[in-house]
Phi, psi and omega in degrees: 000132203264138192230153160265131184230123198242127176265125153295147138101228178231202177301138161096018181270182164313325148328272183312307161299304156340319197266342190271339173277310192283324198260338176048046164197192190285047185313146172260154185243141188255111176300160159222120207264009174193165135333294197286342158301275158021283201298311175307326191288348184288315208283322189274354209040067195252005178204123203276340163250165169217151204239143133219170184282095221264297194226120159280139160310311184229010235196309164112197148315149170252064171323291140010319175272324186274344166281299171342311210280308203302287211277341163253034191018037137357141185253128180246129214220340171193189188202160181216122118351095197250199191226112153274104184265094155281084180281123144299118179221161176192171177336231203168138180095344196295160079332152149322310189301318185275029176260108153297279238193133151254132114254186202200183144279218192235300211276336168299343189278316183289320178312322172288359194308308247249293202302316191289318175331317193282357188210064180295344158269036184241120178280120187282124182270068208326140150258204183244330200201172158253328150320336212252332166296302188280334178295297190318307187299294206316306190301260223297333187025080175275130173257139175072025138265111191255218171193128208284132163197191208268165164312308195289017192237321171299331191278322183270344159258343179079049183255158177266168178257131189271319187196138207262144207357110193249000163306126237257294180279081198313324177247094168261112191231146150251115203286073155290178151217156177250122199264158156237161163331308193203163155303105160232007187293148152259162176340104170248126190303355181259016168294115169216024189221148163216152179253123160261163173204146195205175150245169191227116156305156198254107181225140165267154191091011193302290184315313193285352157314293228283326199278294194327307168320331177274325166311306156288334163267060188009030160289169129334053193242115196254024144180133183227145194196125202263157168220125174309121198265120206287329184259032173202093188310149182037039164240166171201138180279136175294106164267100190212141162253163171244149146236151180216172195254334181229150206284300177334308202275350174269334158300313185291309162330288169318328189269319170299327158278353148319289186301312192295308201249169201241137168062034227293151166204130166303080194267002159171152176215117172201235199225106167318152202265161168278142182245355186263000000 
């Protein structure tokens, strides 16, 4: 059955390669011009899944994105691992030399920084996008532009690749998820993740009650990220994942921290991502 999967940005971004690696088949894809589109379109039901960008390897959280999730209650139903491959591309026949100007987007610009040293008459452009870049060179056959993006963006507009990672820090990852609207999966055994979000009352010693429990109920937790709650000034809701091995302890877990923590919500249970 063919699903609409709504994407930040457009076809050949990093997005994109995600909804085309994880579902592996002919999905149709929705461009989306932000995160908070993602959502709406989820929300309006113009999509049955939605792909965003959680965490960089070297960039950190895209915090934002988890108040996104928070306020529209949203299912995190899987999760994917890319490699940021940050490629020089331009027109087919182009050189470095004959390169005026690159663009991207500003961080791909700043990843790449090292490499534009060797080449100071080349102007770095900002974009919107790095897909959104590399589409403009084609439609347009701009000569003596080139543009940083992914393989699945040279491949999909026809650009050559002038130089193949050109990115300062070779080992670059990026943290997606794949959302649904709402829960409607039931329980499947290869579900070994779960994403939480919670509050604390200001009692000291709260949080570290809160690590024991997960601690005694043999999880994981492989990631904890605190966001400030906006309608409670120095107060902040808790974000975390886990992993476990039996379904029991995470259950059991789960119900105690139901009790223990304030606004306790389940923002997603699904099958750890491959990280290599």
């Amino acid at each position: 059955m063919v699903s609409k999967i709504a994407i930040q940005g457009i076809k050949g971004s990093f997005h994109h390669q995600v909804a085309t690696e994880y579902f592996q088949n002919n999905d149709i894809v929705i461009e989306c011009s932000s995160f908070k589109k993602v959502m709406e379109t989820l929300r309006l039901g113009l999509a049955k899944y939605g792909v965003i960008a959680l965490e960089n390897s070297i960039a950190g959280t895209i915090l934002p994105n988890y108040a996104l999730m928070d306020k529209y209650n949203t299912f995190i139903v899987g999760e994917h691992y890319v490699n940021i491959n940050m490629n020089l591309l331009a027109l087919k026949g182009q050189k470095i030399e004959d390169l005026k100007e690159v663009h991207s987007h500003p961080i791909a610009l700043l990843q790449c920084a090292d490499f534009f040293d060797q080449y100071p008459n080349i102007k770095l452009v900002e974009s919107s996008d790095t897909a959104n870049a590399a589409k403009k060179i084609q439609e347009n056959q701009l000569n003596g532009i080139g543009a940083l993006a992914g393989d699945i963006a040279a491949e999909l507009y026809k650009l050559e690749i002038l130089k193949p990672s050109v990115h300062t820090v070779k080992s670059n990852k990026t943290r997606f998820v794949v959302l649904e609207a709402s829960n409607t999966r039931k329980i499947e055994k290869k579900i070994n993740k779960a994403s939480l979000k919670f509050e604390l009352d200001d009692t000291p010693g709260n949080l570290a009650t809160v690590l024991n429990v997960i601690n005694n109920c043999k999880l994981n937790l492989t990631k904890i990220q605190s966001l400030p709650i906006i309608e409670k000034p120095f107060s902040y809701s808790f974000f975390i994942d886990v992993v476990f091995e039996k379904r029991k302890h995470y259950e059991k877990a789960k119900s105690l921290l139901d009790i223990m923590t304030l606004d306790f919500k389940v923002l997603g249970e699904y099958q750890s991502g491959n990280q290599n």
